[in-house]
Structures are given as structure tokens and as C-alpha cells.
N, C-alpha and C positions, 0 to 999 in steps of 0.2 A: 611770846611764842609758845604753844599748846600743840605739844605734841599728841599726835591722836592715835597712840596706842597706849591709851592707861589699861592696866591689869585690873580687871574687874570680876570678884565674884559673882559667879554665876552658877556654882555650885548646886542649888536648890532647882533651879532652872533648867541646866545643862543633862539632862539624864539620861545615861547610856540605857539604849534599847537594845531590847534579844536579840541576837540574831535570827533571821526567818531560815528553817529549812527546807529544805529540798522533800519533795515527796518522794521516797524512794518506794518502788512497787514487788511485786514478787519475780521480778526477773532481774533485780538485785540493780537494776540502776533508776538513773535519779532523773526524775517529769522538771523538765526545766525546760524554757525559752530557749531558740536556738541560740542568737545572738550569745546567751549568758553559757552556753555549751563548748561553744566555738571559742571564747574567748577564755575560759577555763582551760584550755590545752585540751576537752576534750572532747569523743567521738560521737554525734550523732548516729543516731541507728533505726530509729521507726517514729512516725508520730504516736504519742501519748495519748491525745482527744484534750487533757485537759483545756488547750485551747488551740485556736487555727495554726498557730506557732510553735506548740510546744514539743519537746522530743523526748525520747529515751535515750538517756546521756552516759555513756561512761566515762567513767574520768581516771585513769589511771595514777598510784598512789604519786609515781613521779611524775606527773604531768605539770608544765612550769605554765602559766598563765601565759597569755598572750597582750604584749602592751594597748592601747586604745589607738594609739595616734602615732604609725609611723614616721619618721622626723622628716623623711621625702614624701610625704603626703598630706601634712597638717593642714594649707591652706584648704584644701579639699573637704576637710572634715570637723575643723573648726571653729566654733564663735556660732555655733546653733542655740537660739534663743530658745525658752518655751513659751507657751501659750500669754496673752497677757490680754484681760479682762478691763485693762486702762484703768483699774481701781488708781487711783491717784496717790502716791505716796509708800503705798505697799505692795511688796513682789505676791508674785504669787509663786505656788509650788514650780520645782522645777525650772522656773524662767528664767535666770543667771544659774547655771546648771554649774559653773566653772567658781563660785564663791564657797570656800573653805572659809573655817576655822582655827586659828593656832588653840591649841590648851594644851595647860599643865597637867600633865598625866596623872599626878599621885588626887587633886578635887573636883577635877574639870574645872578648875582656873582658866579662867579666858584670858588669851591674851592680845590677840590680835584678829585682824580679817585677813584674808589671804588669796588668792586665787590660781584657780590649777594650770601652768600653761604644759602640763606634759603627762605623759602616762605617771612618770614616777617622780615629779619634782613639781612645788608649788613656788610661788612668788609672792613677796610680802616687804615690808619695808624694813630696813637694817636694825634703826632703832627698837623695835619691836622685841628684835630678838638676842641684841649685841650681849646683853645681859647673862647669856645661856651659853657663850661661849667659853671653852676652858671646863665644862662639865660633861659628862657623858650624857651627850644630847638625845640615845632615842629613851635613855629612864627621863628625862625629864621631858620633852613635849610633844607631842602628837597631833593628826593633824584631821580635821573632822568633815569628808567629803557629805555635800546631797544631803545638809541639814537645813530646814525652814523654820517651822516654830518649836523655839526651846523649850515651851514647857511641856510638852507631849513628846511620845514613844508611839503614837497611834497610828503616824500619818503611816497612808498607803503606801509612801516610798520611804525607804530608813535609810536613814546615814549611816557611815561607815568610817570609820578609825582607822588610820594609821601613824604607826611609830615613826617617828625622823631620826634618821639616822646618819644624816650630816645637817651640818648650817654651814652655809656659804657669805659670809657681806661679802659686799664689792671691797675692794683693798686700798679705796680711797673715800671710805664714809667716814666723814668727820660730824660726830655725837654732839657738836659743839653748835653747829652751823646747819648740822641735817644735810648738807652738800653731799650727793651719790648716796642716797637714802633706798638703799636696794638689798636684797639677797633673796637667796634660793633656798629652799629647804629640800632635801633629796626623802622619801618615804622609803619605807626599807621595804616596800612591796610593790609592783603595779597598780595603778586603780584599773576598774574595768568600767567601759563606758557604760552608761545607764542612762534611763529619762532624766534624772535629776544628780547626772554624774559625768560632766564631757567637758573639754577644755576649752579655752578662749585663744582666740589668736594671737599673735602677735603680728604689729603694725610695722611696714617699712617706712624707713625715712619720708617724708611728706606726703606721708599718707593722709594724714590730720594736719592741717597747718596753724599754727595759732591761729586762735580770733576767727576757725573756719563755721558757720553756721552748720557742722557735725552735727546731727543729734544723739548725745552724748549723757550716759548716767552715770550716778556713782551709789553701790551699795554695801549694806553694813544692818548690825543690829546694835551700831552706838545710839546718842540721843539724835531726836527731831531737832533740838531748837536745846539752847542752853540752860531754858531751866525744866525739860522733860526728863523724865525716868528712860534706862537704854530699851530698847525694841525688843521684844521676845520675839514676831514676827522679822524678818528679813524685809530690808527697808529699802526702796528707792528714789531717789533724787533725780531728776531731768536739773542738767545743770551748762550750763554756755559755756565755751571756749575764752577765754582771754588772750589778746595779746600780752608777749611778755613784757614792750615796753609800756602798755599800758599797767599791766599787773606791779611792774617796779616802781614806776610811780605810785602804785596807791599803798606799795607797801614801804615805802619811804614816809609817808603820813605818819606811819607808828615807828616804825625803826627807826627815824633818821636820813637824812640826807644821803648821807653813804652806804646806804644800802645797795647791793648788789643783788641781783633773782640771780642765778649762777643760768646759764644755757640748759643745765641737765634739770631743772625742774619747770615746768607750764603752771597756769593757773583756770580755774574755773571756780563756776559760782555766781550764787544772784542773790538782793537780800532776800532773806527767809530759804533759798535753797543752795545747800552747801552741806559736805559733811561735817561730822562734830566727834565730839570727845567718844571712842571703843569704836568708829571707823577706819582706826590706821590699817596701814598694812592691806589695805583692800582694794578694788579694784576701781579704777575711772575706765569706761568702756564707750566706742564708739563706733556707730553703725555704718557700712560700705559693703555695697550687693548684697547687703541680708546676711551680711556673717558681720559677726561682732568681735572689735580687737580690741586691745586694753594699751591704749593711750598714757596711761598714768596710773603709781599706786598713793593713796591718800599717805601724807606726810604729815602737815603741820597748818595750823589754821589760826586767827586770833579771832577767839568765840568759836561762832559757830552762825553763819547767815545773816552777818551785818552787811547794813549798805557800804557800797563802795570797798568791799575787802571780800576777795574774794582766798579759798583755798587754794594749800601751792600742794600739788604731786610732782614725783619723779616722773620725769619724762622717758618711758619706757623703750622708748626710739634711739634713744642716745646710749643706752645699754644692749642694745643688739649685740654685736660682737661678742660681749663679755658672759650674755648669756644662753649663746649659741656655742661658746668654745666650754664653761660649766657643766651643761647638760648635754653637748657631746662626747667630749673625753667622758665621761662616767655615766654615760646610758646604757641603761636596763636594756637586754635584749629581751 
């Protein structure tokens, strides 16, 4: 069993870009996008010209940002895909808009894949991060919205950092078995929605049903295939639904007889398409009316795109409650 959240340097790769500023002009406030105005806490006031959208913003020193995705309106505004060129195998900018990054603060250590289900809280897999608890978690990892290719600072849209400053596992993951392979990372800030920065849905009970012909991805910048180097671009996989009693059976071939798939985790995967080693903790996502919900976070695989063996994720449906009662009791207004 290969757990697919190894810690990988990426150090060289990983490089924190400037942040862009704001044009500030001589009437002392800032040429910004409405959108990015309004959602800063602050006041629109004239258009600017810089473009059909943009304003003269003031933003008051105590102005508290405004969350992306009120919790009574999510279905509404989440799981917006971006643009997708069908290039085969690779995202493109912007298009999983909701796929974060876990790293280590002090090298930009990666450690995981992640994805945003809230203004102020990401979703990732337990084992990823079970490691990190018991230390003061926002010095050690942070969480890296609205990044695509790691080895550039260039791209038109920059990604954005934030410190964690909680971890949450579920309080029955067992490290042993991967069984409730789940948790929540809390940001110690809002994200603001952007092109290459908005969250992913979550899915109600039978929404997705095993074995459903869903068209369903899974993305990551781990390996292609088990003996490739990990992805500097952001990777996607088209990958099939499993049943699970099919899935138990194939995963008894290698475990044994007595194997159990537990209910809380699904499977997918085809040979050659499947995640692999630096996709844990990331997202399985699947398509319904044109908004995209995340079905599953990548857990544990044996390889990586063998026949007949496909990847197991958490089944994110079976965590509902736990992660609706998490990120209400302690949401950001």
C-alpha cells in the first residue's frame, strides 16, 4: 500500500512570486477590478479607465475582507470550471481553480495536494498532514491557492499563500489502514475568489453512485506513470468510477482474502490512468449541471495505473456532517 502523499522537495521549483500591486493614482486610492474592491471590504467610487471594470477603490485600514462563498449559497457559486483546450493529460491555467497546495513553510517543501472547499478552509487527506500535529501548525505549513506551473513566477495569474492555522483529522483515522483518511486545514485568512482561485462543491449522498458513468478527474503535480519524474505543470487524469464491490475484489488479489474496502472510501481508475505517488491529499472531482463536486480525496494506490487495480479515495459523501459541523462552528465571517 503506497501512500500518495510523499513529501517531496520542490524547493528549486516551488518559488514564491512578488506580490502584484495595486496602481494607486493621485487621489490617493487604488485602480483595482470591481470584483477585487468589493471583496476587499472596500469602497468603490469612480471608474479608473484602466479597464471596462476597473474602479477607484478605497479600502479602509480596518476594512475585514469579504468571504468568497457564503455557506447558504455555495451550490450557487461553486465547482466553476475554467477554460479547457482538451490538451490531453494537462490542465490548463485556471481550469481546477479549487486545487491547492500543502508546503512547508520554512523551503517550500511540498507536501501534499489539497483543495479549497471554503472561503477559509481546504480539504486534504489525514495522512498527509497527521505528522504536523502537536506543533504550532501556522509556523509550520501553509497552504498555496491559484498555482499552475512551478517553475515560473511569470504566469498572468499568481498564486497566493496562506498560513494554517488549525488541522483538523477526522477523530477516527486510523494511520494503519488509511480508514476516514480526511481533514480540514482552517487558513488564518479568507481567500478572495479570482480566475484561478474559487472553490469546488461538495456532493450530496447519491449524487455520484459507484460504478456511475460520471465524468470524473483526478488532479496533481505527482508522477504520470511510476517511473516518470513529478509534474511541474498541474496534471489531469479522466478516470472511471468503480464499484466497490468490484473494487474489493480486485483489491483482495494483493491484500488477501480478507480484505475489507471500508464504505468510507470508492475507487477509480483505468490501466495507465490513475493517480500516483505527490497526488495525495488531492482532489477526485465530478461533473453535474456544469458545476463540479469532489467525490473523493486521493489516499492510497498500489503503483500507479496498473491493470486491473484501480486507486482508492476517501469518499467525501460519507464525511458530510463532519465537515459541515468543522467549518460551521468555526467560520470566518
Amino acid at each position: 500500500m503506497w501512500q500518495r502523499g510523499v513529501a517531496l522537495v520542490l524547493a528549486t521549483l516551488l518559488l514564491v512570486g512578488a506580490a502584484q500591486k495595486d496602481l494607486e493614482n493621485e487621489f490617493g486610492c487604488h485602480c483595482m477590478e470591481y470584483w477585487t474592491c468589493i471583496t476587499s471590504g472596500g469602497q468603490p467610487y469612480s471608474y479608473c479607465g484602466l479597464s471596462a471594470s476597473s474602479v477607484c477603490c478605497f479600502v479602509a485600514l480596518n476594512a475585514r475582507p469579504i468571504g468568497i462563498l457564503p455557506l447558504h449559497n455555495r451550490n450557487k457559486s461553486c465547482g466553476t470550471k475554467g477554460a479547457d483546450t482538451r490538451k490531453e493529460g494537462q490542465a490548463e491555467m485556471s481550469e481546477w481553480p479549487w486545487h491547492a497546495a500543502i508546503l512547508e513553510q520554512e523551503q517550500d517543501l511540498y507536501v501534499c495536494g489539497a483543495s479549497l472547499l471554503d472561503e477559509a478552509w481546504v480539504l486534504t487527506a489525514a495522512h498527509c498532514v497527521d505528522d504536523y500535529l502537536g506543533v504550532e501548525e501556522h509556523d509550520m505549513l501553509k497552504v498555496r491557492l491559484g498555482e499552475y506551473d512551478v517553475t515560473t513566477t511569470a504566469e498572468p495569474l499568481k498564486h497566493e499563500e496562506f498560513p494554517v492555522t488549525r488541522i483538523v483529522i477526522h477523530p477516527e483515522f486510523d494511520n494503519a489502514t488509511l480508514v476516514n483518511d480526511i481533514a480540514l486545514l482552517e487558513l488564518v485568512r479568507s481567500a478572495r475568489k479570482k480566475a484561478n482561485i474559487d472553490a469546488v462543491c461538495m456532493p450530496k449522498k447519491n449524487d455520484f453512485l459507484e460504478g456511475s458513468p460520471a465524468r470524473c478527474y483526478v488532479t496533481g503535480w505527482g508522477r504520470r506513470d511510476e517511473a516518470s519524474e513529478h509534474s511541474v505543470v498541474l496534471k489531469e487524469i479522466n478516470v472511471p468510477l468503480w464499484s466497490n464491490p468490484t473494487c474489493q475484489n480486485a483489491l483482495r488479489e494483493q491484500f488477501g482474502p480478507a480484505y475489507s474496502l471500508p464504505s468510507t472510501a470508492l475507487c477509480a481508475g483505468a490501466e495507465g490512468r490513475d493517480a500516483c505517488d505527490g497526488d495525495g491529499g488531492g482532489p477526485l472531482v465530478c461533473e453535474k449541471d456544469q458545476h463540479w463536486y469532489q467525490v473523493g480525496v486521493v489516499s492510497f494506490g498500489i503503483g500507479c495505473g496498473r491493470r486491473n487495480i484501480p486507486g482508492v479515495y476517501t469518499r467525501v459523501d460519507a464525511f458530510q456532517d463532519w465537515i459541515k459541523e468543522t467549518i460551521g462552528v468555526h467560520h470566518h465571517a
